[in-house]
C-alpha positions as CSV (number, residue, x, y, z in Angstrom):
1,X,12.9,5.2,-8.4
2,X,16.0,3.7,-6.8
3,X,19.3,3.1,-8.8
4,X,20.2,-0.7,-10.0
5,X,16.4,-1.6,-10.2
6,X,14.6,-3.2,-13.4
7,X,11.9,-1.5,-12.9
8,X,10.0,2.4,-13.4
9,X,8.5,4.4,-11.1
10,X,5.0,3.6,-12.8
11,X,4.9,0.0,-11.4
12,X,6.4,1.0,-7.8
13,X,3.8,4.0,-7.6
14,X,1.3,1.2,-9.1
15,X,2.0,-1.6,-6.3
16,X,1.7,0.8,-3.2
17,X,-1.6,2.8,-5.0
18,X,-3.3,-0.9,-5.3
19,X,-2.1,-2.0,-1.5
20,X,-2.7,1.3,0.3
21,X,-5.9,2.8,-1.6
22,X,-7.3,0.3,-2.8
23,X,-6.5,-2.7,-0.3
24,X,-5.2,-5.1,-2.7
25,X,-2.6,-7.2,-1.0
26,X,0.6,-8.3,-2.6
27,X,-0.5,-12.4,-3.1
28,X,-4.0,-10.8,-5.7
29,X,-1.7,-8.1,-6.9
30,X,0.8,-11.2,-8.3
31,X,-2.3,-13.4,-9.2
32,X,-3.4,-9.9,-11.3
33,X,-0.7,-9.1,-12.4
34,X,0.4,-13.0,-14.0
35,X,-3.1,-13.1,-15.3
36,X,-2.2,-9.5,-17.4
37,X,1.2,-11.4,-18.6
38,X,3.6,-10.1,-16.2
39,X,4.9,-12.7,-13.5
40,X,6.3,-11.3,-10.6
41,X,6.5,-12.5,-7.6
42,X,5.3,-11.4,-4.0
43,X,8.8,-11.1,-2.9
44,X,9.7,-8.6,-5.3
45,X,6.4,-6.5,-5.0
46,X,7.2,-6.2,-1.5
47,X,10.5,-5.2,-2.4
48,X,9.3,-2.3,-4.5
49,X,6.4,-1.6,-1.7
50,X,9.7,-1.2,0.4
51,X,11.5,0.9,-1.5
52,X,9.1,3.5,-2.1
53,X,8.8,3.6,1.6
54,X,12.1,4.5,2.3
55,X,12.0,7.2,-0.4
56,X,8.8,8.3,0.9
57,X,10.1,8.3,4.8
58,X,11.5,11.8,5.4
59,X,8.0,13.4,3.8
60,X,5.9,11.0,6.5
61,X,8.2,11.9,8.8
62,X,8.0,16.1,7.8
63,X,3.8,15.6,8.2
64,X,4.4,13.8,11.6
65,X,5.7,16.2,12.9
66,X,3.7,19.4,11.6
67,X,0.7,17.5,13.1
68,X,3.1,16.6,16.4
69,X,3.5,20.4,16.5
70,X,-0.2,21.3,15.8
71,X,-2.5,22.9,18.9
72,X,-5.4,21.1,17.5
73,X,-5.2,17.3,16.1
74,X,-8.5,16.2,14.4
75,X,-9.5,12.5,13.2
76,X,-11.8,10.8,12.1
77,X,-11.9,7.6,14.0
78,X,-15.2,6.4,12.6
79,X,-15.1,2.6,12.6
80,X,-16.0,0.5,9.7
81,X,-17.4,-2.8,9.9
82,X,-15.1,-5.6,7.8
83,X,-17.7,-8.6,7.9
84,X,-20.5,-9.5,6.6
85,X,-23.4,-10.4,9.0
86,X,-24.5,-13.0,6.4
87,X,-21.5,-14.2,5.8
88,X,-20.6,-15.3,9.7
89,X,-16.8,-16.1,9.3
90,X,-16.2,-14.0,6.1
91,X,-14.2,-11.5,5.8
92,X,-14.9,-8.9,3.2
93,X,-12.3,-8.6,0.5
């Protein structure tokens, strides 16, 4: 992914799939990950979460502004409930 860097583009696009689509932050993604045998730190998944951002900038920044250009913006701003009722003070995880 980026020059001078240890690791593949597997485990950068596997760090920002598990934190953007399936909301795994980076502390449980270093508990899973030392669990499987492989101890990295949070500091250096955020550092690969980083880095695929800036590579991944100039196409966000391409879509932002086809949609800024658009006549018509849809969305969906449905909201979704993060808490349990029966849980009072729980957040859903």
């Amino acid at each position: 992914v980026t020059e001078g860097t240890h690791y593949g583009p597997g485990l950068h696009a596997h760090v920002v799939v598990q934190k953007c689509a399936d909301s795994i932050p980076l502390y449980r993604q270093e508990k899973i990950l030392k669990r499987a045998g492989v101890p990295l730190n949070r500091s250096t998944l955020k550092d690969l979460f980083h880095q695929c951002a800036e590579l991944l900038k100039p196409i966000y920044d391409r879509m932002k502004n086809h949609v800024a250009c658009s006549e018509y913006v849809n969305a969906d701003e449905t909201a979704i409930n993060s808490r349990r009722h029966q849980l009072e003070g729980k957040a859903r995880t």
